[in-house]
N, C-alpha and C positions, 0 to 999 in steps of 0.2 A: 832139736834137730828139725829141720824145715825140708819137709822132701817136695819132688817137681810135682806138682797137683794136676796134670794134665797141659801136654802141648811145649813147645819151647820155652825156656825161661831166662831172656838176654833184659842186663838194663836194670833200672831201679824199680821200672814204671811194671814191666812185669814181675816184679818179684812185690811187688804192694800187691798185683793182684793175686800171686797162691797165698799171701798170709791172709786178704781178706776170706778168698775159697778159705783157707785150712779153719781161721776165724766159726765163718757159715758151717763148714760142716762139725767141727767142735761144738757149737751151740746146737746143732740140731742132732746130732749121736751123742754128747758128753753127757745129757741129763740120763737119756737111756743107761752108760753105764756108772755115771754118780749112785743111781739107783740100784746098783749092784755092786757099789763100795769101790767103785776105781778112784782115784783121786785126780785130777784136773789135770796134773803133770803128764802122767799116764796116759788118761784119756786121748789127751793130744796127741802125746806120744805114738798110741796104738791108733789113731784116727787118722796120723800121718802114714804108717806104716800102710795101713789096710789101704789108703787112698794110692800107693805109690803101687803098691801091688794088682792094681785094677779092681777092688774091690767096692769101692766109695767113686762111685764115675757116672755127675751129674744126667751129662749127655746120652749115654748107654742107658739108666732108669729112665731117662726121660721118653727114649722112642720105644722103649721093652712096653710102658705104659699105654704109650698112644697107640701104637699097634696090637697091643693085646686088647685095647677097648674098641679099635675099629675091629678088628676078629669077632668078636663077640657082641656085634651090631650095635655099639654107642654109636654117637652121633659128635660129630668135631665138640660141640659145646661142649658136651658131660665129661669127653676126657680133656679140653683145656682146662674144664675144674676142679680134673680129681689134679693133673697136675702144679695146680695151684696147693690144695691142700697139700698135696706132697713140701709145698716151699721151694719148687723149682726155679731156679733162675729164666726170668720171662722168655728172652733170648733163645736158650735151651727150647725151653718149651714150645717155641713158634716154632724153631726149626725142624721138631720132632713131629708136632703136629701138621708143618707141611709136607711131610718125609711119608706120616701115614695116614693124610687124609689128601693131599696135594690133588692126587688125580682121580679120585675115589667120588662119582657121581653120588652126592648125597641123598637123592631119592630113588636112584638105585639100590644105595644101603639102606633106605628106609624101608623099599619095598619088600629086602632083603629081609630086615630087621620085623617085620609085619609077618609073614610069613602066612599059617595058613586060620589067621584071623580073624572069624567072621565080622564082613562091614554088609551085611545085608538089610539095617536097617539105621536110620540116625541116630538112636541109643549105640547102637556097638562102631559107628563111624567114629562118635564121637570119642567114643571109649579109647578108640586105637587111636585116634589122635592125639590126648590125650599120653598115653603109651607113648608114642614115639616121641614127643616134646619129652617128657621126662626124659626119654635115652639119650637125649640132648641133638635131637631135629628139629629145624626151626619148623614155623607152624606152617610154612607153603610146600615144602618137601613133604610134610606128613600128610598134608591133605591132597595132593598130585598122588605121593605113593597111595595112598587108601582107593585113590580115581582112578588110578591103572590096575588094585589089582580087584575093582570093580568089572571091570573092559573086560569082554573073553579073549 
């Protein structure tokens, strides 16, 4: 049974593209429930189902992701990598990340992200810059935001 994977499905050319989605998300849910004795048949089966039901819907995890890590003061990099790790389609993932970071002044969210930090000396500047490269800021947003919230 081959259910619609998301979006119209006219033509040959779209229907190569849900068996490869159904393909992608079988290999990335089937080991999960291989591991709990489903068989392949099934797997797909119930991988199809859950996909047709809104359940398995790339684009939806993909912006829940970016938006929950710009919430949470990441920085565009760290969630374009957590949804790499995730195996999101690139695609996806650009559109998501420009859906939740598009207008989002990045050293705004750094400074956001810094919060109430001490940078009173270049040991703990350094520290928080640091910090904020990790949250995935590049290294001129971190040190702009560290310089503003030096300024009274």
């Amino acid at each position: 049974m081959m259910a619609d994977l998301g979006g119209a499905v006219a033509g040959p050319q779209a229907g190569d593209r849900v068996a490869h989605r159904l393909q992608r998300i079988v290999l990335l849910h089937g080991d999960q429930l291989a591991a709990r004795g489903v068989g392949p048949d099934e797997a797909a089966e119930a991988i199809a189902e859950a996909t047709r039901l809104g359940y398995l819907d790339d684009a939806e995890l993909a912006g829940q992701l970016a938006r929950g890590m710009r919430s949470r003061g990441y920085g565009r990099r760290r969630a374009a990598r957590t949804l790499r790790q995730r195996r999101l389609p690139e695609a996806l993932a650009e559109a998501a990340l420009d859906d939740a970071y598009g207008a989002v002044d990045e050293e705004a969210l750094a400074l956001s992200t810094l919060g109430a930090r001490a940078v009173d000396d270049d040991a703990s500047r350094r520290r928080a810059a640091s910090f904020l490269v990790r949250r995935g800021f590049s290294a001129g947003a971190a040190w702009r935001a560290i310089a503003r919230s030096r300024s009274p």
